[in-house]
Backbone bond lengths (Angstrom), bond angles and torsions (degrees), N, CA, C in turn:
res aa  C-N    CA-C-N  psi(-1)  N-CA   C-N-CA  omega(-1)  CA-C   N-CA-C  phi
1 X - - - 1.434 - - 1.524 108.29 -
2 X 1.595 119.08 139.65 1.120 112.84 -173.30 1.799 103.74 -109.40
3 X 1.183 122.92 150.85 1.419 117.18 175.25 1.222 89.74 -140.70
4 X 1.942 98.96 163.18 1.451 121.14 -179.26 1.485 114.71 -63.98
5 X 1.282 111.32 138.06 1.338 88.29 178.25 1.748 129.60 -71.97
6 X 1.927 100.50 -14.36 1.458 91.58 172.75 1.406 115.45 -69.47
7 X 0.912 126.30 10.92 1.535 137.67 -162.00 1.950 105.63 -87.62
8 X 1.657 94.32 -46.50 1.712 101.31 -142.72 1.118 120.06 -77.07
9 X 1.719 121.68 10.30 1.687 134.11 146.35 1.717 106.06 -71.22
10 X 1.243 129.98 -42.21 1.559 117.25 -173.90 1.625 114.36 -70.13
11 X 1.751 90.11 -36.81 1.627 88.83 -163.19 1.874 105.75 -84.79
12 X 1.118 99.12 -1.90 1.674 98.44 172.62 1.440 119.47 -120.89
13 X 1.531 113.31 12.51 1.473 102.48 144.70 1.367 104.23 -113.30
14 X 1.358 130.62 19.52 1.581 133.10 151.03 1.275 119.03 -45.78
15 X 2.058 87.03 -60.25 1.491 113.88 -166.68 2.007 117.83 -74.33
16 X 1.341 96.91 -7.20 1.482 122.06 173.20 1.042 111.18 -83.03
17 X 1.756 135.61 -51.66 1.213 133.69 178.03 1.560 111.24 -79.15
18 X 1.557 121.51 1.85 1.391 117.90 -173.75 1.905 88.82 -88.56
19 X 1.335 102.18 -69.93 1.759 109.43 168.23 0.859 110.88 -2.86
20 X 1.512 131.21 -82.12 1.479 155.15 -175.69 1.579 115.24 -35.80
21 X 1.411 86.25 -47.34 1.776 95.11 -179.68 1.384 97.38 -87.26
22 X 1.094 144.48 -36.82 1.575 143.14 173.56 1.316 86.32 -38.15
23 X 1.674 114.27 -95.14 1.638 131.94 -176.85 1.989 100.22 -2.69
24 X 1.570 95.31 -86.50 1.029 97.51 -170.08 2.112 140.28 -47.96
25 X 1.624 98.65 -14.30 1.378 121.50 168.80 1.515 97.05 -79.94
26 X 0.847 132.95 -67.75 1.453 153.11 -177.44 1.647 96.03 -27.69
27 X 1.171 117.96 -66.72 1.545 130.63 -156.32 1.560 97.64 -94.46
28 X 1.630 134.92 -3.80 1.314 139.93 138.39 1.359 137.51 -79.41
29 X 1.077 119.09 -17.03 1.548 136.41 148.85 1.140 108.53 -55.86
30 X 1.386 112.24 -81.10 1.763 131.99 -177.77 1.266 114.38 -24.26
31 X 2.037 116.85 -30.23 0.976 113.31 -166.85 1.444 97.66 -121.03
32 X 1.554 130.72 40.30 1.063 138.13 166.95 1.617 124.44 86.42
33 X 1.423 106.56 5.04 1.765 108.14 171.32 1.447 112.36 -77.04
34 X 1.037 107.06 151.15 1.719 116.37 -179.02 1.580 98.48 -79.22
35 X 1.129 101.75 155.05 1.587 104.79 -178.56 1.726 106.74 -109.96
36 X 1.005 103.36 13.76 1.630 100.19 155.62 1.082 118.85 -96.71
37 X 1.181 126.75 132.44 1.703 157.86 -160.04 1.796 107.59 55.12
38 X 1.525 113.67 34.60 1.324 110.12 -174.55 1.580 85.43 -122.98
39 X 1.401 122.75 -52.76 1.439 122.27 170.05 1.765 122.23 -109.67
40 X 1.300 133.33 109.68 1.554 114.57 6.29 1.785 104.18 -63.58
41 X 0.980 108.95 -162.93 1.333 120.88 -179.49 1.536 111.17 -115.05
42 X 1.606 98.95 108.95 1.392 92.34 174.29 1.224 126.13 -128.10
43 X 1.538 105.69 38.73 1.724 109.66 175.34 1.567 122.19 -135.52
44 X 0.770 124.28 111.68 1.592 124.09 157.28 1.285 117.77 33.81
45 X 1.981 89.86 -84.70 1.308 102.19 176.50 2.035 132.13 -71.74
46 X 1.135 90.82 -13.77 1.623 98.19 163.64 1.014 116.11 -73.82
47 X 1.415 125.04 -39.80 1.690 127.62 -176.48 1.463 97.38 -67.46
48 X 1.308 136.11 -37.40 1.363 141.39 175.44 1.656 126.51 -59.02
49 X 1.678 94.12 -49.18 1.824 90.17 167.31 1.896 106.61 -70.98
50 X 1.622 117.54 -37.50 1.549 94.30 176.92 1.270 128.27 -35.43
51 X 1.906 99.93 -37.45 1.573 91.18 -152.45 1.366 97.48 -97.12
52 X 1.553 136.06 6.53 1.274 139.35 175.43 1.643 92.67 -88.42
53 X 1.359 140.13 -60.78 1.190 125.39 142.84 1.402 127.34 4.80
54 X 1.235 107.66 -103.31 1.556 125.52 -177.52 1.559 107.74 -31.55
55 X 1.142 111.07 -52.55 1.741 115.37 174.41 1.606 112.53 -58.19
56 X 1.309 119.25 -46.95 1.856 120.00 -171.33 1.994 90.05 -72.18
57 X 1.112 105.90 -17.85 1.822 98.89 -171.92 1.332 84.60 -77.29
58 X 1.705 112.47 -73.88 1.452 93.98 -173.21 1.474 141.28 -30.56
59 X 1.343 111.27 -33.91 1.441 112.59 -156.06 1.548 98.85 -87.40
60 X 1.509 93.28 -23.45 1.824 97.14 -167.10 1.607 104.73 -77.32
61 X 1.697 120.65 -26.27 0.884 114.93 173.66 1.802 131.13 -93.89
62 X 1.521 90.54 25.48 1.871 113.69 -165.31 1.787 74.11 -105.86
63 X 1.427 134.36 -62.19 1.346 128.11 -176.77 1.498 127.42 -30.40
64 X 1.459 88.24 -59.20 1.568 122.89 -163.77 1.995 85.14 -62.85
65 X 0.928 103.94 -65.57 1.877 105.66 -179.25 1.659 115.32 -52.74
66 X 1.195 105.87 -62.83 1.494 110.31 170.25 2.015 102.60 -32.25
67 X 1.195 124.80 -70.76 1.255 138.26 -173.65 1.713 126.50 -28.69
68 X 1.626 76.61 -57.06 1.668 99.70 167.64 1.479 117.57 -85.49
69 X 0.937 128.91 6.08 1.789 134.26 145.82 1.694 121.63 -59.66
């Protein structure tokens, strides 16, 4: 697939925040959630554990970097 190149900052932190939410379905299954109304996401409270998610990834991976300095 070819894209514009003014394009290829939006469409690849699109494709970054899709990942993320993959990751995070991925690692809610695994741990026994049903994946209906978790993927797509159609509740409130799901959009809420992602982003409580997304933050403990971040921070865990601010450690993990700090370490290896």
């Amino acid at each position: 697939m070819a894209t514009p190149a003014h394009l290829e900052d939006e469409i690849s932190q699109g494709c970054a925040k899709m990942e993320d939410f993959d990751d995070f379905v991925l690692e809610e299954v695994i741990f026994g959630a049903p994946v209906i109304f978790l993927h797509p996401c159609t509740t409130h409270e799901n959009m809420r554990k992602f982003e409580v998610w997304k933050t403990k990834r971040q921070e865990k991976w601010n450690r993990v970097s700090n370490r290896c300095r």
